[in-house]
Rosetta silent file (secondary structure, phi, psi, omega in degrees, C-alpha in Angstrom):
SEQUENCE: XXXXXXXXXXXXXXXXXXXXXXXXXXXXXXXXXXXXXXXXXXXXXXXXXXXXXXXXXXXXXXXXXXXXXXXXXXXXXXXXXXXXXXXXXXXXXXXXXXXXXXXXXXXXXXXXXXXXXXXXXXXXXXXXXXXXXXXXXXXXXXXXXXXXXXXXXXXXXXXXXXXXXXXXXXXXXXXXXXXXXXXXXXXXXXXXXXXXXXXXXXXXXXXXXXXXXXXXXXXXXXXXXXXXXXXXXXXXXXXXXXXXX
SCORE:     score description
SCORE:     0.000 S_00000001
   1 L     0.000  129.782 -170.397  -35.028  -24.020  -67.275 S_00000001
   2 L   -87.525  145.762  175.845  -31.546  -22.838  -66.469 S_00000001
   3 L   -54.795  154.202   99.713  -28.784  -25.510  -64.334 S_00000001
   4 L   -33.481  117.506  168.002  -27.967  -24.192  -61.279 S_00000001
   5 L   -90.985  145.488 -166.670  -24.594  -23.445  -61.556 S_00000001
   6 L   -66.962  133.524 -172.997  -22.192  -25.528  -59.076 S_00000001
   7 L   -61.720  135.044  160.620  -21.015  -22.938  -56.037 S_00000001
   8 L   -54.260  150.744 -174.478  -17.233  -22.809  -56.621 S_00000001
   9 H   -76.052   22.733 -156.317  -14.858  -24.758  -54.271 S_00000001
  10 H  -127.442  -26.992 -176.665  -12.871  -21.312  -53.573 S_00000001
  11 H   -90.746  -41.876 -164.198  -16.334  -20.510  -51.777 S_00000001
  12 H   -74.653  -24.338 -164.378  -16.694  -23.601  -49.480 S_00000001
  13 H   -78.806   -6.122 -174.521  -12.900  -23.435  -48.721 S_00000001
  14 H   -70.372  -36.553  176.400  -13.106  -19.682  -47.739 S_00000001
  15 H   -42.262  -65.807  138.693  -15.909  -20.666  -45.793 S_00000001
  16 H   -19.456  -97.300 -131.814  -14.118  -23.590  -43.838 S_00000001
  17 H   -67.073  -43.270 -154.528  -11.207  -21.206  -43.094 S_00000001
  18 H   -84.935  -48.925  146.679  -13.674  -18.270  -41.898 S_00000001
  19 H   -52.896  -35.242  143.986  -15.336  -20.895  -39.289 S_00000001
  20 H   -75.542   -4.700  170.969  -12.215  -21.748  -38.090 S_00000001
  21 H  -105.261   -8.178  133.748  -11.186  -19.132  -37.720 S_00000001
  22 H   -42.057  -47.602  175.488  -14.199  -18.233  -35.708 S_00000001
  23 H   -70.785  -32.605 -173.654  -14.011  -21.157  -33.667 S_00000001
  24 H   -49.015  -80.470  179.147  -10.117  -19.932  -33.166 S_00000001
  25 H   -53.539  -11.257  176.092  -11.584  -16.597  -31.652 S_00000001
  26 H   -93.452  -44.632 -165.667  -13.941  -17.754  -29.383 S_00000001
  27 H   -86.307   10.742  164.264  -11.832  -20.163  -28.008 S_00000001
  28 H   -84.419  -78.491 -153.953   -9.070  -17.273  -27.314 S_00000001
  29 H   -75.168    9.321  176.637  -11.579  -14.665  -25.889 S_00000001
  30 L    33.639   85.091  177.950  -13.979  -17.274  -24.302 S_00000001
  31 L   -58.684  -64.227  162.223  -16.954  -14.838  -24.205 S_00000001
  32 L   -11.744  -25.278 -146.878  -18.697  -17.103  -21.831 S_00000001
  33 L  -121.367  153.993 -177.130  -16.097  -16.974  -19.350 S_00000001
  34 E  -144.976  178.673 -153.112  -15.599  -13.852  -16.889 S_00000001
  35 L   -74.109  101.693  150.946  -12.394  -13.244  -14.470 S_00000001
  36 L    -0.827  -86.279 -178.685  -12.057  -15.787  -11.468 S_00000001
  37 E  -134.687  133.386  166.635   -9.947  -14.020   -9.194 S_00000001
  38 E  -108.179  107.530 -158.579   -8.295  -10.941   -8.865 S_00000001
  39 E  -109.639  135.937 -173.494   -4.921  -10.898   -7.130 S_00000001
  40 E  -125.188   87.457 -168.619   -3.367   -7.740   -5.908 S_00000001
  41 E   -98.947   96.007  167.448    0.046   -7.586   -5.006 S_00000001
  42 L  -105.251  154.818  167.461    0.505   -3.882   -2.978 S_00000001
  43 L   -98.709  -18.425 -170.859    2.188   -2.561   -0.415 S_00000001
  44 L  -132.523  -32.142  175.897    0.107   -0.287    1.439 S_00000001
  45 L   -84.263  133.012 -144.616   -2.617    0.583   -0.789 S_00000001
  46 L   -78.247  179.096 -163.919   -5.588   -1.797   -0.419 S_00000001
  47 H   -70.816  -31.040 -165.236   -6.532   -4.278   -2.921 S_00000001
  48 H   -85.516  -29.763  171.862  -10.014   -3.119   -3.292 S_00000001
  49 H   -83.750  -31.618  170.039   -8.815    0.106   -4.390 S_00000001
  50 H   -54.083  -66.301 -164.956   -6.377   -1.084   -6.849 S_00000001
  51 H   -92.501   11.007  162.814   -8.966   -3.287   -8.832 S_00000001
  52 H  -115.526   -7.423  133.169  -11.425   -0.780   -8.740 S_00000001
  53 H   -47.179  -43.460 -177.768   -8.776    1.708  -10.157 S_00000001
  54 L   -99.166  -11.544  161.558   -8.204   -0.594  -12.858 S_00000001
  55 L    95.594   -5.301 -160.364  -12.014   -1.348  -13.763 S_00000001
  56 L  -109.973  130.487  170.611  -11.715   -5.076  -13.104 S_00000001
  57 L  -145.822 -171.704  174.057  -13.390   -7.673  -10.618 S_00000001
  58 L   -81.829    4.670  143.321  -14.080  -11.568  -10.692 S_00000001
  59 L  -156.915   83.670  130.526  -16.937  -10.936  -13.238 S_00000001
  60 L   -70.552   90.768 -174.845  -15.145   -9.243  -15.644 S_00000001
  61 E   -48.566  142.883  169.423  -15.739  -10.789  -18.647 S_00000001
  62 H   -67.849  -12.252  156.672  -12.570  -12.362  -20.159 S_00000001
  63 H   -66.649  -19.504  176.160  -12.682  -10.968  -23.520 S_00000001
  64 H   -55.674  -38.867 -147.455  -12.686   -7.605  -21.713 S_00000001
  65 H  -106.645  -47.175 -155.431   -9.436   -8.674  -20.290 S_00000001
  66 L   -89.135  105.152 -173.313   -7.450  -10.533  -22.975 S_00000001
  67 L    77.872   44.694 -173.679   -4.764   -8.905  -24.877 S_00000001
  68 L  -117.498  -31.533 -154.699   -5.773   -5.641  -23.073 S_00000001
  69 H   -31.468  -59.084  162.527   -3.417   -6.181  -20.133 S_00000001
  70 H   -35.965  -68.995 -172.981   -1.293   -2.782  -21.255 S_00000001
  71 H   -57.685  -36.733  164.464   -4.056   -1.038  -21.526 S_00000001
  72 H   -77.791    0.308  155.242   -5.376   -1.820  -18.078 S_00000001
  73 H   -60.618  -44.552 -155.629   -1.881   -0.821  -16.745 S_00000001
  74 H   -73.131  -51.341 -173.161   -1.824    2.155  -18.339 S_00000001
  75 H   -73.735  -12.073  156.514   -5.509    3.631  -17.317 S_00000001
  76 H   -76.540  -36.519  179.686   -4.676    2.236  -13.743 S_00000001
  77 H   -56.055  -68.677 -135.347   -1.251    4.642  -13.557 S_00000001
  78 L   -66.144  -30.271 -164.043   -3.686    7.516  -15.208 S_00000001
  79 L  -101.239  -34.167  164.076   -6.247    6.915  -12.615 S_00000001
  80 L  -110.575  113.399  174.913   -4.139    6.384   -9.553 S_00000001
  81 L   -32.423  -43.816 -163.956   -1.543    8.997   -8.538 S_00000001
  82 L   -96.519   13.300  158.742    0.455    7.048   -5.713 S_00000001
  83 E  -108.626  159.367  127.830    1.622    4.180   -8.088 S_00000001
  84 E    -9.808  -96.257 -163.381    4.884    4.126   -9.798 S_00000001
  85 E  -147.523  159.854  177.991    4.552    1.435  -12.090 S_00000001
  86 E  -169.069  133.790 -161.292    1.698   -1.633  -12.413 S_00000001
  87 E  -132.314  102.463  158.042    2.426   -4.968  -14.444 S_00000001
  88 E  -104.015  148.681 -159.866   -1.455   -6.759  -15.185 S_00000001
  89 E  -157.207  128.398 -177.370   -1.065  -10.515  -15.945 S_00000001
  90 E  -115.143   98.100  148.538   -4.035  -12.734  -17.165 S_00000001
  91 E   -80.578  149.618  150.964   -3.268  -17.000  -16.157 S_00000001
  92 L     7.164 -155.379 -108.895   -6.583  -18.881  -17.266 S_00000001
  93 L  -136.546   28.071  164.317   -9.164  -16.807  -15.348 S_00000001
  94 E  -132.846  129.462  157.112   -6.923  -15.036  -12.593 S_00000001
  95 E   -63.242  113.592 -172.302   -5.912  -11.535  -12.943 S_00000001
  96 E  -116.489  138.924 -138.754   -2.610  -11.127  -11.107 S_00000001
  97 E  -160.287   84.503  177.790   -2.488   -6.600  -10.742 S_00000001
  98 E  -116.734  119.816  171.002    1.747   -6.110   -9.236 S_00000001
  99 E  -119.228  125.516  157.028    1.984   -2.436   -8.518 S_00000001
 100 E   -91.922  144.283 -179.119    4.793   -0.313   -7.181 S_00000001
 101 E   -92.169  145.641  166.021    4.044    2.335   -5.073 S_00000001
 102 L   -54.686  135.262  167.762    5.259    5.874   -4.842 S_00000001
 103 L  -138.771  151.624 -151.725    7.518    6.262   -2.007 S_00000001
 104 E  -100.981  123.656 -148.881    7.990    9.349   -0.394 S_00000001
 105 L   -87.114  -19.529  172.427   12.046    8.900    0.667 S_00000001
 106 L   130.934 -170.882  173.168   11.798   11.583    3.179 S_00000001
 107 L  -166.633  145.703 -169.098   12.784   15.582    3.231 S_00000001
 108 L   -82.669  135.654  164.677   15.279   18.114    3.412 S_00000001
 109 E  -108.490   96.619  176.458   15.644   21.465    4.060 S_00000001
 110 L  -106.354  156.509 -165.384   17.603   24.104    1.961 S_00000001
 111 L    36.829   31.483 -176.601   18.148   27.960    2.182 S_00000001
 112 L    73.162   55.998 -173.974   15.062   27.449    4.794 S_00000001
 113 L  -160.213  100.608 -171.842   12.784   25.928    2.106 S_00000001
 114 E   -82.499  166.027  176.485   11.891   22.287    2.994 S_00000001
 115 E  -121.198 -177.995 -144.498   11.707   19.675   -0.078 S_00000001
 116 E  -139.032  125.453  145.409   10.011   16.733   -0.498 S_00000001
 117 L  -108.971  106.697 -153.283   12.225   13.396   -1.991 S_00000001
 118 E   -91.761 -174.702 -173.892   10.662   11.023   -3.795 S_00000001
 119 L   -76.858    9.716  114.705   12.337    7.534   -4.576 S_00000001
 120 L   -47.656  -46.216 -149.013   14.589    8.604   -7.483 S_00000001
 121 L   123.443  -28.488 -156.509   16.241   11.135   -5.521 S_00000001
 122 L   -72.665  162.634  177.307   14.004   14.128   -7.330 S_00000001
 123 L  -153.172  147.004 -172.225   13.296   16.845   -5.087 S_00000001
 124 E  -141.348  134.844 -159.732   10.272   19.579   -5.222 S_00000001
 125 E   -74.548  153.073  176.407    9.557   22.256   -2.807 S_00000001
 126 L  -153.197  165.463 -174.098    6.429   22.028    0.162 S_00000001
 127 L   -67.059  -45.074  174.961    5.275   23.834    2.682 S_00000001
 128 L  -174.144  156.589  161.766    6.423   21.319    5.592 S_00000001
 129 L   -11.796  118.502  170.827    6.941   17.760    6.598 S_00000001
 130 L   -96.114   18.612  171.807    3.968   15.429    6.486 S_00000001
 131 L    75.604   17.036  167.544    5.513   13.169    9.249 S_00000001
 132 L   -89.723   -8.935 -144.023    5.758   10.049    6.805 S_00000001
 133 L  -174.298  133.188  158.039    9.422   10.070    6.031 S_00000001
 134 L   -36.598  147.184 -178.598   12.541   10.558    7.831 S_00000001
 135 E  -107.926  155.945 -178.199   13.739   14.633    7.643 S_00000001
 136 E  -122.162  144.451 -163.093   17.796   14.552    6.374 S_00000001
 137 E  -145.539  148.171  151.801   20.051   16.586    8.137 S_00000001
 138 L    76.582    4.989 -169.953   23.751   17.666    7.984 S_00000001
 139 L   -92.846  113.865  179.397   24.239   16.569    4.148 S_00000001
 140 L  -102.278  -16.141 -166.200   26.794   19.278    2.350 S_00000001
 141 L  -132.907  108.291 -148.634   27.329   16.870   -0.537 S_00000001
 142 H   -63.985  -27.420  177.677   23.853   16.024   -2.515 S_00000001
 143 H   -54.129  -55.603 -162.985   26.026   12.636   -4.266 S_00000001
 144 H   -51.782  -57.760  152.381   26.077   11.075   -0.577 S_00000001
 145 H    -0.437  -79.967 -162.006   22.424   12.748   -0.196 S_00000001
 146 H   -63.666  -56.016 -176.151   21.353   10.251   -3.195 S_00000001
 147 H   -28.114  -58.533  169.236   23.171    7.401   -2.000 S_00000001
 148 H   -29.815  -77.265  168.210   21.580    7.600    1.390 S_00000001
 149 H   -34.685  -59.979 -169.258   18.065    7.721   -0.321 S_00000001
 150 H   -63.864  -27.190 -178.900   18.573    5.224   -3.028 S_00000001
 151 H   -91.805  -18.473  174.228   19.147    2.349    0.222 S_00000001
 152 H   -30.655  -74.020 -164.057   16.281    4.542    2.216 S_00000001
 153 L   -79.643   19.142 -174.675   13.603    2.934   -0.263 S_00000001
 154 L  -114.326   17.150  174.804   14.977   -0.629   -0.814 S_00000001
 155 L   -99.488  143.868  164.191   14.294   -1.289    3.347 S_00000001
 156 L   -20.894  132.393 -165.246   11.155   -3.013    4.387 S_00000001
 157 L   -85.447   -1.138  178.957    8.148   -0.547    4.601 S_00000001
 158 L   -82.065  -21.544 -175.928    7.873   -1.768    8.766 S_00000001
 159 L  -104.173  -38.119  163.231   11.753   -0.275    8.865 S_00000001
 160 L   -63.279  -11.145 -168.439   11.233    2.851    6.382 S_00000001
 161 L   -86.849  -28.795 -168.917    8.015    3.699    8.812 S_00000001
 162 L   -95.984  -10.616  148.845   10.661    3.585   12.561 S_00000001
 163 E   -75.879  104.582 -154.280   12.885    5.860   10.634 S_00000001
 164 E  -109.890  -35.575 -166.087   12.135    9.626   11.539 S_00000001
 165 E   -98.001   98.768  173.879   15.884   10.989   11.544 S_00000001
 166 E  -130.338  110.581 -167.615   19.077   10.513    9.215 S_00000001
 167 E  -127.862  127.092 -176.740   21.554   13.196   10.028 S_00000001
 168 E   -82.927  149.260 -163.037   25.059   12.784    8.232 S_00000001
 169 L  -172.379   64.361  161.000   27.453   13.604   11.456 S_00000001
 170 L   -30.591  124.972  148.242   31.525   12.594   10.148 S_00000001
 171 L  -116.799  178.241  169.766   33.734   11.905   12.867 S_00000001
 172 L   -34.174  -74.259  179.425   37.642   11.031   13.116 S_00000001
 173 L   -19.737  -57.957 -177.730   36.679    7.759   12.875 S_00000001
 174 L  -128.433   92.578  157.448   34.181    7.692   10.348 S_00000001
 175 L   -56.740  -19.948 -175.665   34.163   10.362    7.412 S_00000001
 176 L  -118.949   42.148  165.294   30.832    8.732    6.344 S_00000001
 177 E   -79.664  142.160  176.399   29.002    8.400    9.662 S_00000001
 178 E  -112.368  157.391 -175.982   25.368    8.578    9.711 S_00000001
 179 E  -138.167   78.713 -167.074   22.822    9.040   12.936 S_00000001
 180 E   -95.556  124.430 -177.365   19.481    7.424   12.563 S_00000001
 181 E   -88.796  126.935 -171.357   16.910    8.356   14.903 S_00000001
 182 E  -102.993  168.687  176.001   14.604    5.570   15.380 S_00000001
 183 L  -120.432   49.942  127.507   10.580    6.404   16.519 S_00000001
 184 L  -127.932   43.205  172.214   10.861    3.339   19.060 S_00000001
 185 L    96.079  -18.573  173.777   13.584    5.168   20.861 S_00000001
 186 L   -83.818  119.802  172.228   16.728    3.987   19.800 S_00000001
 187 E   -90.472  132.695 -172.420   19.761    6.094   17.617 S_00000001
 188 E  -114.738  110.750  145.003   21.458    3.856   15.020 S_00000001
 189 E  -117.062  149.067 -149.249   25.060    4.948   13.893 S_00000001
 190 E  -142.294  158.954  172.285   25.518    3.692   10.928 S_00000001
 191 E  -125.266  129.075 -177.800   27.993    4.593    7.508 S_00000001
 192 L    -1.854  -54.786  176.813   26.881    5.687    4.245 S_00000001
 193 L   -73.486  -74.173 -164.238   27.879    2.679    2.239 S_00000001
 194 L   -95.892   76.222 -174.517   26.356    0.245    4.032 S_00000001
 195 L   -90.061  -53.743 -157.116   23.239    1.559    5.706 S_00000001
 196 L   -93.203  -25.471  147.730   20.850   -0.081    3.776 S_00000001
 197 L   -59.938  -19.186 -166.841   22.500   -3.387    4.131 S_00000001
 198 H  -109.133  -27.056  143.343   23.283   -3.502    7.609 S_00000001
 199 H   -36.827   -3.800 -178.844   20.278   -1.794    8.891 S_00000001
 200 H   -97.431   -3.426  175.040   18.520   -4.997    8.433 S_00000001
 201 L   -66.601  -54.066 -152.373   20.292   -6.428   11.866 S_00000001
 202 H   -41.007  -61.985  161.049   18.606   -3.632   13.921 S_00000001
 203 H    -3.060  -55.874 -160.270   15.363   -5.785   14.363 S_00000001
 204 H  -110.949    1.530  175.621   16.746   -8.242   16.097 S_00000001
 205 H   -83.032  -39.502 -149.757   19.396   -6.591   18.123 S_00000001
 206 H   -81.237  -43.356 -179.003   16.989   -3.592   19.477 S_00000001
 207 H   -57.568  -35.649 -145.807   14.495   -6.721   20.817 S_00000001
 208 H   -73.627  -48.941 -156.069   17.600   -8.265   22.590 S_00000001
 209 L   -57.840  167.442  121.631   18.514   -4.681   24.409 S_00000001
 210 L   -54.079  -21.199 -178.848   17.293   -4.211   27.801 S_00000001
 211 L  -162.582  172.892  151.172   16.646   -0.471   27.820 S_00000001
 212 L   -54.706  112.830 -169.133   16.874    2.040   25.248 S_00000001
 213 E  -167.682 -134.875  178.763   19.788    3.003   23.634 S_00000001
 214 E   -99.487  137.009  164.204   22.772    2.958   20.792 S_00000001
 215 E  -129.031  141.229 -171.244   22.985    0.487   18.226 S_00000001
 216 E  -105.144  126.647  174.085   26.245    0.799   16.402 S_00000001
 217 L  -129.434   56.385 -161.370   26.315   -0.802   13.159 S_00000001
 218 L  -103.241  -55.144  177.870   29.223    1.540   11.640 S_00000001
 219 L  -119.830    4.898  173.182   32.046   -1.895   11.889 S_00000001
 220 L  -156.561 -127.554 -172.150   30.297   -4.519   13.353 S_00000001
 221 L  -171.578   91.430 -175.821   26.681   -4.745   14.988 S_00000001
 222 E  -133.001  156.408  128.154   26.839   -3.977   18.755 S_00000001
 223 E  -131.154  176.429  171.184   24.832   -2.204   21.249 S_00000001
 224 E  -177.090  179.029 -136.539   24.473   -0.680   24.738 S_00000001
 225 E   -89.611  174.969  173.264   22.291    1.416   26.317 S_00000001
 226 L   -71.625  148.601 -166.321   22.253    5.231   26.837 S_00000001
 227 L    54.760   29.894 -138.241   24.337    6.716   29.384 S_00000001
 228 L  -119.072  166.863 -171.286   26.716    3.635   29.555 S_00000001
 229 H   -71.475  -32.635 -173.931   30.352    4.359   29.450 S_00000001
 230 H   -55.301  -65.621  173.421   30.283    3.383   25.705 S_00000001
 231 H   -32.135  -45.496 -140.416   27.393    6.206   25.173 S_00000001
 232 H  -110.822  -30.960 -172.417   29.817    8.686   27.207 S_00000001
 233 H   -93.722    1.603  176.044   33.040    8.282   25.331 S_00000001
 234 H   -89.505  -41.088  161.800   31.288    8.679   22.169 S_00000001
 235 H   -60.853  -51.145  166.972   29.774   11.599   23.137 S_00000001
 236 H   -49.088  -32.102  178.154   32.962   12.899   24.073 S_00000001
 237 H   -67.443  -43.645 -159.671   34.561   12.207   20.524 S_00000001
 238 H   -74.821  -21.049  167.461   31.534   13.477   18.794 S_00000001
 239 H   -26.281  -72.428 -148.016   32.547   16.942   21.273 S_00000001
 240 L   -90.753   25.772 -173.875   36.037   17.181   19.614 S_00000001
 241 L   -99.705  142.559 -176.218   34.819   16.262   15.934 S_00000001
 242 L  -120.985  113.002 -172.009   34.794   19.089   13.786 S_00000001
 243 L   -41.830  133.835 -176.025   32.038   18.530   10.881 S_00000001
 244 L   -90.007  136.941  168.343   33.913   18.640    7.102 S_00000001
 245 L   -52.147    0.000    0.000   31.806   20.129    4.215 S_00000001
C-alpha cells in the first residue's frame, strides 16, 4: 500500500493567499450591499432624469457601482445630450451624480442668418430664436462678443433667465457700454468688463425702485425711473453718440 504523499506547503500557502484575497474582494465590492442614496446635483434638469440616464437607483447593487464611476459618466454624457460634463462619486453607499449643463448663451444675427451660442462662445447657424437666451445686438468686434458671453454663463440661472436683450451701444462716455433689456421691465446699462460682476447688484436695487426704469451700473450702481430727468439727458447723449465699429 502506497504513503500518501504529504500535500506541499507551496499548496496550503497559495491557498491562504487565494482566500484572502477573496475575502479582500468581497469586502471591496460588498455584493450584498446595493446603493443607499442617489444624490443629484443639477441645475435645471430633474434628478429623476439624470439617474435614470445613468442606469443607477438606491438598489443598485454596489459592485455594479465600484470602480465603474468613469464609466457611468461617460454612458450618462452618451445618453444625455444637454450635459456638458458629469463627475459620479461613490462615499460608502451614496452615489453623489454633479453634472454641468449645456447652456445656451444666447444668439446673434449675421448677414441675416441668426446663430445659436453655446457657452464656449461656438456659434452654429438656426432657423430662429427659441426665446431661452438673450438675442446680442450691435457687436462689430466678435473679441468683445466672447467676453460678453463668457460672464453671460457664469450669472445665476434666475438672472441668465430675466435677460432677453444685450445690445453693445458705445457712447462718449463709455466706449464699452452695454444695454441689457431685462423681461421684468427694467434696462440695465452696464460696461463690458464688468457686466458679469456687477450685474449681481441688480436684484436688490430693481426691488428697492418704485416704478420701472434704468439701472445704471456702468461707474457705480444707481437708479431712477423712466422718464425722469436722468432718463432724458441720457437719451439726449445717446442722440448725439455716433456708434464706432
Amino acid at each position: 500500500m502506497k504513503e500518501k504523499k504529504p500535500v506541499p506547503r507551496q499548496f496550503w500557502l497559495n491557498l491562504v493567499i487565494f482566500a484572502a484575497g477573496m475575502i479582500a474582494l468581497m469586502v471591496v465590492i460588498r455584493p450584498w450591499q446595493t446603493v443607499r442614496e442617489v444624490t443629484v446635483h443639477s441645475a435645471t434638469i430633474p434628478a429623476s432624469v439624470i439617474a435614470t440616464d445613468a442606469q443607477v437607483s438606491d438598489k443598485t447593487p454596489i459592485w455594479r457601482v465600484t470602480g465603474q464611476t468613469g464609466f457611468i459618466a461617460q454612458q450618462l454624457l452618451r445618453r444625455n445630450h444637454q450635459l456638458d460634463s458629469a463627475q459620479v462619486t461613490l462615499t460608502g453607499q451614496q452615489l453623489i451624480i454633479d453634472v454641468v449643463e449645456k447652456v445656451t448663451a444666447g444668439y446673434v444675427q449675421k448677414n441675416g442668418q441668426w446663430q445659436v451660442i453655446d457657452r464656449n462662445g461656438h456659434q452654429r447657424p438656426i432657423t430662429a430664436p427659441k426665446g431661452d437666451a438673450p438675442v446680442y445686438a450691435g457687436f462689430k468686434s466678435t473679441k468683445i462678443l466672447q467676453q460678453v458671453v463668457s460672464q453671460f454663463v457664469g450669472l445665476e440661472l434666475t438672472m441668465r433667465q430675466n435677460i432677453s436683450q444685450i445690445t453693445f451701444s458705445p457712447t462718449k462716455d463709455n466706449a464699452n457700454r452695454l444695454v441689457i433689456v431685462m423681461d421684468d421691465g427694467n434696462t440695465v446699462y452696464a460696461s463690458c468688463q464688468t457686466f458679469g460682476k456687477k450685474i449681481s447688484f441688480y436684484p436688490g436695487i430693481a426691488a428697492q425702485m418704485p416704478a420701472k426704469g434704468i439701472v445704471d451700473l456702468q461707474f457705480g450702481a444707481y437708479s431712477h425711473g423712466y422718464g425722469s430727468q436722468s432718463d432724458s439727458a441720457q437719451k439726449t447723449k445717446d442722440s448725439k453718440t455716433t456708434q464706432t465699429p
